[in-house]
Phi, psi and omega in degrees: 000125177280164185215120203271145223269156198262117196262004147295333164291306173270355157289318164285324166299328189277342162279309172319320180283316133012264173296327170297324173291315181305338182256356164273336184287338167292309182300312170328310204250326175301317174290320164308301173313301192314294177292336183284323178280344205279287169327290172300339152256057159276342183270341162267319178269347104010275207306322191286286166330276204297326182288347192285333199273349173303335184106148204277018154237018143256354148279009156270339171296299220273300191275355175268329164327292207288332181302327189276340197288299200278016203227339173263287164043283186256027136269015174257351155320323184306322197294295168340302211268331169314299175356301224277307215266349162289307169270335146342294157279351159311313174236039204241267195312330184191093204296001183268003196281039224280336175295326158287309179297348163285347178287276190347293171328294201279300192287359155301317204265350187287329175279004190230350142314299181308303174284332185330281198321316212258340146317314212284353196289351188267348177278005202233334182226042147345283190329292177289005093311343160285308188302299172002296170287356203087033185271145171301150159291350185260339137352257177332325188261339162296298186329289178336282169331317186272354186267315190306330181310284201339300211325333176299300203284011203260345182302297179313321196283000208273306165349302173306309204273345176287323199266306175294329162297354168286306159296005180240359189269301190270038172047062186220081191240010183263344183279331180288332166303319177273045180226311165315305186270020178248334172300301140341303167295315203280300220279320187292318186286299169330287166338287173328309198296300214240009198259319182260030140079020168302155205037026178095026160270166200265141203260128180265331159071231179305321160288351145277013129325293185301308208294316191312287200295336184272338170299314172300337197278318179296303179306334146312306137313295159328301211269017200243347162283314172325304168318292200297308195291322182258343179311134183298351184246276211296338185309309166333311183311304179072076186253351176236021178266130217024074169289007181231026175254102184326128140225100222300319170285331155325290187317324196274315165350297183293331164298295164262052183247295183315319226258321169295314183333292191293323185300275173304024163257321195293334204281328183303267153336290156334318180294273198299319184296340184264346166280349158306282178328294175339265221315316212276356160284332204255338169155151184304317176293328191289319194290342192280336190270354170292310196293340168295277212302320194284326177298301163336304186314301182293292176322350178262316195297335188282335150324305185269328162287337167287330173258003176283307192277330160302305186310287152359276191282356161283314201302312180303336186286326178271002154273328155321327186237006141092350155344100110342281181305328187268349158303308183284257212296354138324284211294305189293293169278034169266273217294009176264312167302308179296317154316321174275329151325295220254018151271349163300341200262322176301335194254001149309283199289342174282304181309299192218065148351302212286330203278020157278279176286357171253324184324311218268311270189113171274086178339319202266337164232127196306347185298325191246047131301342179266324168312313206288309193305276165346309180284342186277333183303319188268349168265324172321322167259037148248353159276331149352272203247038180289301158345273182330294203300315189283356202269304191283341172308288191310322213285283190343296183314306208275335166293311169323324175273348150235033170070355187259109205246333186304320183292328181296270186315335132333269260257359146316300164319289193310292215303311195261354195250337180256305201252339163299298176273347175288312201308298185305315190299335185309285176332306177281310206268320205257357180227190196283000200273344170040237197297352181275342181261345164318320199300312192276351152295336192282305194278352174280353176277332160296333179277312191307267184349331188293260176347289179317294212272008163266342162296292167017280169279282174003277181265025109330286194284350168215069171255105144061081170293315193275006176271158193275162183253327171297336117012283190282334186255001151272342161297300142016272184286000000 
């Protein structure tokens, strides 16, 4: 007697199988990214560590720099981040397509050249913009010198970031990791050299920070165009070839795509930097130990944000090719991937604070006791509200990747600028939780982000389901 086969049965296998291949192809290209963002910014925490043995107001110097620095930074991101869901769903649709993803290629980087100068003109009146905000003045005057070193170097790291996402699009993402950690030893080598004046240099203290980080960023850029012109795959591309010949629909294309991005990065980003400007109203020891936790804080994000942008580029390739179903399972083990990463780094940060914090913070001298105690005080919510961070990360990356970018960003804007930063300034200025209530200002503006922009994506991806999804969400945006 035969037994007739269960098409229910082979329907769930054929779905198990499915989803292992989506997760091994997130991984492929996630772990590498993943780690490549972690490394690199490392090349800040390098900066961060070393610039810590100077003592806390030149690393309060040091975190109000970043603050100006990261606030153009990330509207040069958008360009950086377009990368993915232009080429991607480019060769999602037709994987021969080396020509379109090279117009992309080239009006990104052609667009984060173009703004730079004139973005970059705010860095000239740092000084006078810190007091401006209430920053101490012995801050403030520090502060400048290390931003002007940094700024030359922020076009390449931009640069960098633009060329990896091109390379993790055609599944070539292990090489920039290993170009991330040679940079990284050179910024770490610099650093030695040029902040304590070692090996008969002149000891420069914050502006040999700055120059350490802008030289790695550049030499990091260089050697990943070298790469590209000879890799046997990206080579195909031909990505600089007449790199100076206009292509207006593109440009304007990437443009508008970049600029909801950059926006909604700035909303981000802005949010932990204008909580510097807190701490430096509430005192110099909060703002040098904000500046430890929050550097933790970003170093936990990176791992999840390196794989939230692989998700970016699986969701696009299956919007390209019109895959419904592998978009919803792209998306969904980015945010599975992303949740889970980033409790290796939280539970840590719950768990063992003060050991934390003496890594940054020479333990052994009573001058940064107050200092050690504040950081230790500050991780435990910034472990909180790690979860959060990674949930909104993944949801965000996989709309970029289905081109839908204006809502995310609104809905940024609302979470960290009406609930995130009133929260904190209430907390903090106005009540006894003082530097603790920034903090707790921070994750409710992350949970909202969470929630929202994981809805979002919910119902996009389970919307009229016989619609192409890529489709809907270019319109979207």
């Amino acid at each position: 007697m035969t037994t007739a086969p269960n098409p229910a049965s082979g329907s769930t296998a054929a779905g198990w199988t499915a989803w292992r291949r989506e997760a091994a192809a997130l991984a492929a290209i996630g772990v590498p990214m993943g780690l490549t963002q972690l490394v690199q910014f490392s090349i800040n925490t390098v900066d961060v560590l070393m610039i810590g043995r100077l003592g806390p107001e030149p690393l309060a110097a040091a975190a109000l720099g970043l603050v100006v620095i990261y606030a153009l930074f990330l509207l040069g991101f958008g360009p950086a981040m377009a990368v993915s869901p232009l080429v991607s769903q480019a060769l999602g649709a037709d994987p021969d397509n080396h020509d379109d993803a090279r117009r992309s290629v080239r009006m990104c980087l052609w667009l984060i050249i173009g703004a730079f100068p004139v973005l970059s003109a705010v860095f000239l009146f740092t000084e006078e913009l810190a007091l401006a905000l209430g920053q101490p003045a012995a801050v403030a005057r520090l502060a400048e010198p290390y931003v002007l070193a940094y700024a030359p170097g922020l076009p390449f790291a931009l640069g960098v970031l633009v060329l990896r996402n091109f390379l993790a699009s055609i599944e070539r993402a292990n090489a920039p990791l290993v170009f991330i950690i040679v940079t990284t030893a050179l910024n770490a080598l610099l650093n030695y050299l040029l902040i304590y004046g070692n090996w008969g240099l002149p000891r420069m203290e914050l502006v040999g920070a700055g120059l350490a980080s802008a030289i790695s960023n550049a030499v990091g850029f260089l050697a990943l165009v070298v790469y590209i012109d000879v890799e046997k795959t990206a080579k195909r591309f031909r990505l600089f070839a007449e790199f100076l010949t206009p292509d207006w629909d593109r440009f304007r294309e990437v443009a508008r795509l970049a600029w909801p991005i950059g926006l909604t990065m700035v909303f981000e980003g802005a949010l932990f930097n204008a909580a510097v400007l807190l701490m430096g109203r509430i005192g110099v020891d909060e703002m040098a130990a904000y500046q430890v936790a929050v550097n933790v804080a970003a170093l936990a994000f990176m791992m999840p944000l390196g794989l939230s942008m692989a998700g970016a580029v699986r969701v696009g390739l299956k919007a390209g090719a019109r895959d419904v179903a592998g978009v919803r399972r792209a998306a969904a083990a980015s945010m599975f991937a992303c949740s889970t990463a980033i409790m290796a780094f939280a539970v840590p940060m719950l768990l063992a604070p003060y050991l934390i914090a003496g890594l940054y913070l020479d333990a052994g001298d009573p001058a940064n006791g107050a200092v050690i105690a504040l950081v230790a005080s500050f991780l435990p919510i910034a472990a909180a509200f790690a979860l959060f961070d990674a949930t909104q990360v993944a949801a965000n990356q996989a709309l970029r990747g289905l081109k839908d970018v204006r809502m995310p960003m609104i809905i940024t804007g609302f979470s960290y600028w009406v609930i995130g930063f009133p929260t904190s300034a209430v907390l903090g200025l106005m009540t006894p939780l003082g530097a603790s209530g920034v903090w707790w200002g921070l994750l409710a503006g992350l949970a909202s982000a969470s929630l929202l922009l994981s809805g979002r994506l919910w119902l996009i991806t389970r919307a009229a389901p016989a619609a192409p999804p890529g489709a809907r969400a270019s319109a979207a945006g």
